[in-house]
N, C-alpha and C positions, 0 to 999 in steps of 0.2 A: 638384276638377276643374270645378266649377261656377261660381267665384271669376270676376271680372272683375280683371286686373291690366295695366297699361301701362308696361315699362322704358324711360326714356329717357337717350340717351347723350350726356351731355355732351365728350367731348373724343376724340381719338383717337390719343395716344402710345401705343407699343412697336414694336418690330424689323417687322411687318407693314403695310401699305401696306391698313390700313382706318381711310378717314377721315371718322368717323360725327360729327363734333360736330353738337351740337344737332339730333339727328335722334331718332326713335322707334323703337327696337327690336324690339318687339312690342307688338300690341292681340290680348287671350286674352280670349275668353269661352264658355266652355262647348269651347273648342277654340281653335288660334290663326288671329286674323281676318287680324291685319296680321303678316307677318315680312319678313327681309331677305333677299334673291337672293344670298347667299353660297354656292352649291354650283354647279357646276361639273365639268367631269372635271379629271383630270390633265392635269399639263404630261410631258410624257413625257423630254423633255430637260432638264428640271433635277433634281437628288438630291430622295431618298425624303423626306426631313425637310423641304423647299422646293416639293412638286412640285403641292400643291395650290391651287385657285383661290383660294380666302382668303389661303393664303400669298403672293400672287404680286402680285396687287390685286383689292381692292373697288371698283369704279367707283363714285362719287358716284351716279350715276342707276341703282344698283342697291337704294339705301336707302331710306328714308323720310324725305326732308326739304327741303330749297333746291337746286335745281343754278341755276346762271349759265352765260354762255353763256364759252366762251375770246376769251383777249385776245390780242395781241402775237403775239409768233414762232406762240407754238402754234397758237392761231387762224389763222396762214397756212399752219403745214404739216398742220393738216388739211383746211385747205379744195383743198391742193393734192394731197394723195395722201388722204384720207376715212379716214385710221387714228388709233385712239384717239379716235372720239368728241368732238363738238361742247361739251363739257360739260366747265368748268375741275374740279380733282382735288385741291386741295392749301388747302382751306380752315385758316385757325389753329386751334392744337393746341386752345385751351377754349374754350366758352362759359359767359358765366355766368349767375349766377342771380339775375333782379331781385326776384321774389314765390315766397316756397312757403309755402302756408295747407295746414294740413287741420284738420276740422269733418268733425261727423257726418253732413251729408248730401251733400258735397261737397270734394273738393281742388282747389285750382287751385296753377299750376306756372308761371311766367316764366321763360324764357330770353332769352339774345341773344350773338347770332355777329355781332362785331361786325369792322368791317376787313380785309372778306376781298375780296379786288382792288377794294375801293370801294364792298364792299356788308355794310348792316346789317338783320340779320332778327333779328326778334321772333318767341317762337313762345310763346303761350299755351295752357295744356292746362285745361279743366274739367274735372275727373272725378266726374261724379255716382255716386256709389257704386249706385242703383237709379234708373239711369235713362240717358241716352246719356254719351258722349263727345264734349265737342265741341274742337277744336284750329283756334286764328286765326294765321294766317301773315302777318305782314307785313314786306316788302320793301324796302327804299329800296338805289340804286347808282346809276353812273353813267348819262350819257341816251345810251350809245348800248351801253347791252345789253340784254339781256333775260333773263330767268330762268324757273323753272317749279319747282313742286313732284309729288315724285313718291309715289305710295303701290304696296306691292307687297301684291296680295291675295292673302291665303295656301290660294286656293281661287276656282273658277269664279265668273264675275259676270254677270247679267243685269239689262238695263237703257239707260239712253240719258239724253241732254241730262244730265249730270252726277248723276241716280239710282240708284244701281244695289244690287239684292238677292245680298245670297252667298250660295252655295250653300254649304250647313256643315251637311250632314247633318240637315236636318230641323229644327235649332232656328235662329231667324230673327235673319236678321242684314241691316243695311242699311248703304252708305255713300251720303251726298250731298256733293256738290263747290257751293258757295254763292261764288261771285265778289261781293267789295265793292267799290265807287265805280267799276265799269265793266264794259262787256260785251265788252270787247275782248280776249278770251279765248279758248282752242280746248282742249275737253278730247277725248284720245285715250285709246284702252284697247286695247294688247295685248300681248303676250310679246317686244318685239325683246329687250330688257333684262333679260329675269326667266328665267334659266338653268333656274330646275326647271320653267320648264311652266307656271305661274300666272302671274295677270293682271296686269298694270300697268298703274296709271291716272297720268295725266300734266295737267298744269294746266298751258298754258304763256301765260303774258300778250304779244299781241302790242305793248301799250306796251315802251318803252322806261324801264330805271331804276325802275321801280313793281312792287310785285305786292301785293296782298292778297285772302286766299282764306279761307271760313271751311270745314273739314272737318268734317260731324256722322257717326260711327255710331251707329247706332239696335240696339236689341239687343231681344227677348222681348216684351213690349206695346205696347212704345214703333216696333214694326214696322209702319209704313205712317203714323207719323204727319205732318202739317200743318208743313211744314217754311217760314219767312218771315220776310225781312227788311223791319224796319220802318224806312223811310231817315224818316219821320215825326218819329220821337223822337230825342232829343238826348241822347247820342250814340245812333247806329242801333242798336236791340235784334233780336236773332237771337229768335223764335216761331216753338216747338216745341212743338205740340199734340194731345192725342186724344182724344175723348170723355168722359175723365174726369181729364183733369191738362192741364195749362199750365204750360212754363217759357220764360222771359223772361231773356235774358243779355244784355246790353250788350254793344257791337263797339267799344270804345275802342282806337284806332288810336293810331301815334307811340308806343307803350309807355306809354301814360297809364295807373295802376291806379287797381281797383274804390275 
């Protein structure tokens, strides 16, 4: 119970209308920090074997990963009647995988959801086995939409300007929202999306066609520390600091690896 572990889903074939590719299914540590807004009531007018929310659909901006904005028809019949959500639903079935290392003091993980209405996202995962979690989103699609990444905290959040502590019974947990190569950004946090009652935090970029975002949790020591992007060095390195450790990750953008 004490274990730090993070499932991620690469794809999202079978009979239910949950479309998780390249998304994060859980961040557990000591308890679960990150889960997905899968729960719901019943649909009361479809049979017992079909009646539930999962069964029915997962909205994209219920998970943890990329949403885009809708294009074409869909995008005009919601803007003209507000049903079903601004947010396209039908990403490709897999993403794949360009890096996966693991090493005793660290894993790291690359994906990419490539070709989905014109949009390619990279999602890099660090996993310091004793020490945070850090995950780099980056973006690229056409110039005239826009995208956001979404996180659903699996428990209350206090905090502001993209810092915020969870509340998780006592033992310390933190997320920070870190925007690269711009401030044209708006982060929101609350429940429209998140059916059981917890929080959801939202990164939406007001560019067009671009997003990159870095996500740190901070877990046990590593709570409260010196969180900084050094656009200095070449490529920019994320510093992550506390009185007695320093680590230093590189932000290599465009899918470049370490």
């Amino acid at each position: 119970t004490d274990d730090t572990y993070l499932p991620a889903n690469l794809r999202f074939t079978g009979w239910h209308r949950y479309k998780a590719t390249n998304t994060v299914s859980m961040i557990y540590k000591n308890q679960p920090i990150v889960n997905e807004a899968t729960s719901a009531d019943t649909f009361w007018w479809l049979p017992v074997g079909r009646s539930l929310f999962r069964d029915k659909r997962i909205p994209r901006e219920n998970l943890n990963g990329l949403s885009i904005q809708k294009t074409g028809l869909s995008a005009v019949m919601y803007a003209l009647t507000s049903i079903g959500g601004p947010w396209a639903q039908d990403p490709p079935f897999y993403a794949s995988v360009d890096q996966f290392e693991l090493d005793p003091e660290k894993d790291i993980s690359q994906s990419r959801l490539s070709g989905w209405h014109g949009w390619d996202h990279i999602r890099k995962i660090i996993f310091h086995h004793n020490g945070p979690i850090v995950i780099i989103d980056e973006a690229n699609g056409p110039g005239n939409q826009k995208a956001a990444i979404n996180w659903q905290i699996a428990a209350g959040i206090i905090g502001e300007d993209g810092r915020y502590m969870i509340d998780d019974a006592g033992r310390p947990a933190e997320v920070i929202l870190l925007p690269v190569d711009t401030t044209d950004g708006e982060i929101s946090v609350g429940d429209q999306f998140n059916p059981t009652g917890d929080q959801q935090i939202r990164y939406q970029i007001n560019q067009y066609g671009k997003l990159s975002l870095v996500t740190i949790f901070l877990f046990d020591e590593w709570v409260g520390a010196q969180v900084s992007l050094d656009t200095s060095a070449s490529p920019p390195a994320l510093l992550i600091t506390t009185a007695k450790e320093q680590i230093s990750q590189p932000i290599q953008l465009s899918g470049q690896r370490d």
